[in-house]
C-alpha positions in Angstrom: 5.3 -10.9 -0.3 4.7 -8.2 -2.5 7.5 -5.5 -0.9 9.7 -8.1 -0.5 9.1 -9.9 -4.1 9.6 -6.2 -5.3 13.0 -5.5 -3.2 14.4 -8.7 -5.0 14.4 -6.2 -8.3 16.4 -3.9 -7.7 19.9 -3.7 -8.8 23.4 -2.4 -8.1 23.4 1.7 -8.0 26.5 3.5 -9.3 25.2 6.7 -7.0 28.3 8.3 -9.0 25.7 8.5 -11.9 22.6 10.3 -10.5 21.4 12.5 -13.0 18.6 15.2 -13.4 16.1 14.1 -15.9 15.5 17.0 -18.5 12.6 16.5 -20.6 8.8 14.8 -21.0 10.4 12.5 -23.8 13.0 11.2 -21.8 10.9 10.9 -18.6 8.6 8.4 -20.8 12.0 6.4 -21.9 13.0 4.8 -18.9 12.1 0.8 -17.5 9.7 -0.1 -15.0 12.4 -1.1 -12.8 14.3 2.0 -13.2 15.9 3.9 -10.4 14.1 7.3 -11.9 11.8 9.4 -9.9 10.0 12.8 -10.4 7.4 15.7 -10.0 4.5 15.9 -12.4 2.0 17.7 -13.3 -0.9 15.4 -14.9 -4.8 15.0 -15.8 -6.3 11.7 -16.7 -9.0 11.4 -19.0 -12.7 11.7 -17.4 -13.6 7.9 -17.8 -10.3 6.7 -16.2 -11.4 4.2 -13.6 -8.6 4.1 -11.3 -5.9 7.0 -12.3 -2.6 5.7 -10.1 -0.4 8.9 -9.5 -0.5 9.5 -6.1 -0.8 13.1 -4.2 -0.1 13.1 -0.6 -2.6 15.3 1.7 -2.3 15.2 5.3 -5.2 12.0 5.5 -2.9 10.0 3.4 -2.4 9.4 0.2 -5.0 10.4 -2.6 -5.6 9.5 -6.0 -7.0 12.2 -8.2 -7.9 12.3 -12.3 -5.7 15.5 -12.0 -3.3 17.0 -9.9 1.0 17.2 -9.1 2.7 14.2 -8.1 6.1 13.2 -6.8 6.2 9.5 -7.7 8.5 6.5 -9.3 8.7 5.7 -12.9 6.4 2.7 -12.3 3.6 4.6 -11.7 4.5 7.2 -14.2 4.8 4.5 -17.3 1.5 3.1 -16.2 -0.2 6.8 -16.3 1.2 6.9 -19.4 -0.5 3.7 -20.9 -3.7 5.2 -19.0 -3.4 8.2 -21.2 -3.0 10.2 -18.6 -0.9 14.0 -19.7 2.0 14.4 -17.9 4.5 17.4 -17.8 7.7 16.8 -15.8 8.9 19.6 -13.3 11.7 17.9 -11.8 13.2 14.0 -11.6 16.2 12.1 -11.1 17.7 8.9 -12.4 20.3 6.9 -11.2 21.9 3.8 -13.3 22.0 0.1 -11.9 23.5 -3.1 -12.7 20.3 -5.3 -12.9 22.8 -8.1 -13.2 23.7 -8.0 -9.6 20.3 -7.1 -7.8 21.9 -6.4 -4.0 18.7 -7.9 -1.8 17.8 -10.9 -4.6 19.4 -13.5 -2.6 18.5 -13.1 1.4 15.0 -12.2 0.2 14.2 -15.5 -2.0 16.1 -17.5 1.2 13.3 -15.9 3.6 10.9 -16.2 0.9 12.2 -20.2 0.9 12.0 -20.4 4.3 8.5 -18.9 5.2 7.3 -21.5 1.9 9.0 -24.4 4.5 7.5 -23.9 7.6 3.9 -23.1 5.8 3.8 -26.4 3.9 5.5 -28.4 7.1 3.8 -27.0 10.0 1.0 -25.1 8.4 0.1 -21.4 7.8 0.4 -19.0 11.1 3.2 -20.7 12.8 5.5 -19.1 14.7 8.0 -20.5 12.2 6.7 -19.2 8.8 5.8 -16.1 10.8 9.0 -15.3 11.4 10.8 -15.6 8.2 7.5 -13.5 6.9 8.3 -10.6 9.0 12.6 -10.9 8.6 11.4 -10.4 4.9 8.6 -7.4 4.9 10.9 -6.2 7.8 13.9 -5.6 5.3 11.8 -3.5 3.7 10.8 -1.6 6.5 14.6 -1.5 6.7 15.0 1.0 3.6 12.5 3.8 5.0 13.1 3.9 8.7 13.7 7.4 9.8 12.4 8.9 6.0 9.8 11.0 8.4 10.0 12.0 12.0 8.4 9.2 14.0 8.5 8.3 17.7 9.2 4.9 19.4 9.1 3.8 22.9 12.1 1.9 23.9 11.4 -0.8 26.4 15.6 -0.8 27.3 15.6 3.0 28.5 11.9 3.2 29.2 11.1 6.7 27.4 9.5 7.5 24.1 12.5 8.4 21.4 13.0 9.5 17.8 13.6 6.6 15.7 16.8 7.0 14.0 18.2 5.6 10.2 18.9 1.6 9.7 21.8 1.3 8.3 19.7 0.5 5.1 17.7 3.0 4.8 17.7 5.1 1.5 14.9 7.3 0.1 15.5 5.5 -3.3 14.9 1.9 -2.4 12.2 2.4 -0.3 10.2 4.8 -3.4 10.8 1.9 -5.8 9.6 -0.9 -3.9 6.2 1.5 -2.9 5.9 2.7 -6.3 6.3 -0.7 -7.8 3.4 -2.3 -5.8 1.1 0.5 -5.9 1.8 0.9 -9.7 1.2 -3.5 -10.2 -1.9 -3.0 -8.1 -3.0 -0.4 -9.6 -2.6 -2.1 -13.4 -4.5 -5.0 -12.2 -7.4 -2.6 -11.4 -7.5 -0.5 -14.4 -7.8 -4.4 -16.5 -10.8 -5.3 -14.2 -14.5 -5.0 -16.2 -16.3 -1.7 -15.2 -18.7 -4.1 -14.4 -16.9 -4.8 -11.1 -17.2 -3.4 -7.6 -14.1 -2.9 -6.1 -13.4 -2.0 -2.3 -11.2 -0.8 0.3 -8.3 -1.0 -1.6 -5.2 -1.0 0.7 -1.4 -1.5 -0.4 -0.9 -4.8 -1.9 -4.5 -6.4 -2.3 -8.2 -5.5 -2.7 -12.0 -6.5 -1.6 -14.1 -7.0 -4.6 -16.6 -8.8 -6.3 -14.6 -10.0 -9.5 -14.8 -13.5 -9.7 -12.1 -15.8 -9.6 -11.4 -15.9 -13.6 -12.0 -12.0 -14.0 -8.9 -11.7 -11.7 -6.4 -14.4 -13.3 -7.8 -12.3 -16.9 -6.7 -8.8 -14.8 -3.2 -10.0 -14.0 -1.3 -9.1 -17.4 0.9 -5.9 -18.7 4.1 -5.6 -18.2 4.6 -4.5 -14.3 2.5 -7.9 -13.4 4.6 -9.7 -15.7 7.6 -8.3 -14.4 6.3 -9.2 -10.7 5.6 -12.4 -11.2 
């Protein structure tokens, strides 16, 4: 449930408060579950492992020891603690109340429900499938129509543009990415360089750590904050 786990974070905006972000020093200031985003310029030291900004080429996303990124202030505050440099071109931030976070309740009640039907009828029902996708789905939710794609709708029988949700908003869905790439990405860089690590995709990994080099890799403070 990592999008959805990740949703469940994020407070009230006050969109009346979106501000441009004006310097390095304040860029660095912010919370890992911050509304703040921005473009940056940075270079990670030679030995870093597993650098986390991400640079998007037309094969996907990339992550290189140097480069310019448009990313959230998770990944940023983890670059930071890999000692990567960074030198802000542009960001925004906008202020929430993180004492009313908007999708908190429907997704623990999914998350509840999917737990029910797993324990009850076992994992891979129809059941605990269901309430698994109603929660990833909400997600899905918040970037629908971000980028041009094309759908085939089975009521009018022709390929269309999908349109907006009535959710969707650039901010949320850059959080919740950023978020799990950044947590993922932590849990990485704390692995021994010992470790093989392979096909890493968005919320989980193939690798040969063993079973107590992974509970040791899940600290800082975005896993904290996850779990």
């Amino acid at each position: 449930s990592a999008y959805a786990s990740t949703m469940a974070m994020i407070g009230k905006p006050d969109w009346d408060s979106i501000r441009q972000i004006k310097s390095d020093k304040e860029l660095l200031n912010f919370k890992v579950d911050d509304l703040a985003f921005a473009s940056v310029t940075f270079e990670f030291p030679p030995d870093a492992r597993f650098p986390c900004l991400p640079v998007r080429t037309m094969h996907g996303l990339v992550f290189p020891l140097k480069g310019t990124s448009i990313c959230g202030i998770p990944e940023i505050l983890l670059a930071k603690k890999l000692k990567a440099k960074m030198f802000l071109r542009e960001g925004y931030y906008i202020e929430t109340n993180k004492d009313v976070p908007i999708f908190k309740d429907f997704i623990v009640y999914c998350i509840e429900q999917r737990n029910y039907y797993k324990k009850t009828m076992g994992k891979g029902n129809l059941y605990e499938q269901f309430w698994k996708e109603m929660g990833n789905s909400t997600y899905g939710k918040t970037a629908q129509g971000l980028r041009e794609r094309r759908v085939y709708d089975l009521k009018e029988l022709e390929t269309k543009r999908l349109k907006e949700s009535d959710i969707t908003n650039p901010f949320f869905a850059s959080f919740i990415t950023s978020y799990v790439r950044a947590t993922l990405a932590e849990i990485l860089n704390n692995l021994p360089k010992s470790v093989c690590v392979f096909s890493v995709t968005t919320d989980g990994f193939l690798t040969n750590a063993t079973e107590e080099q992974m509970e040791e890799a899940q600290v800082g403070e975005l896993c904290d904050r996850f779990r």
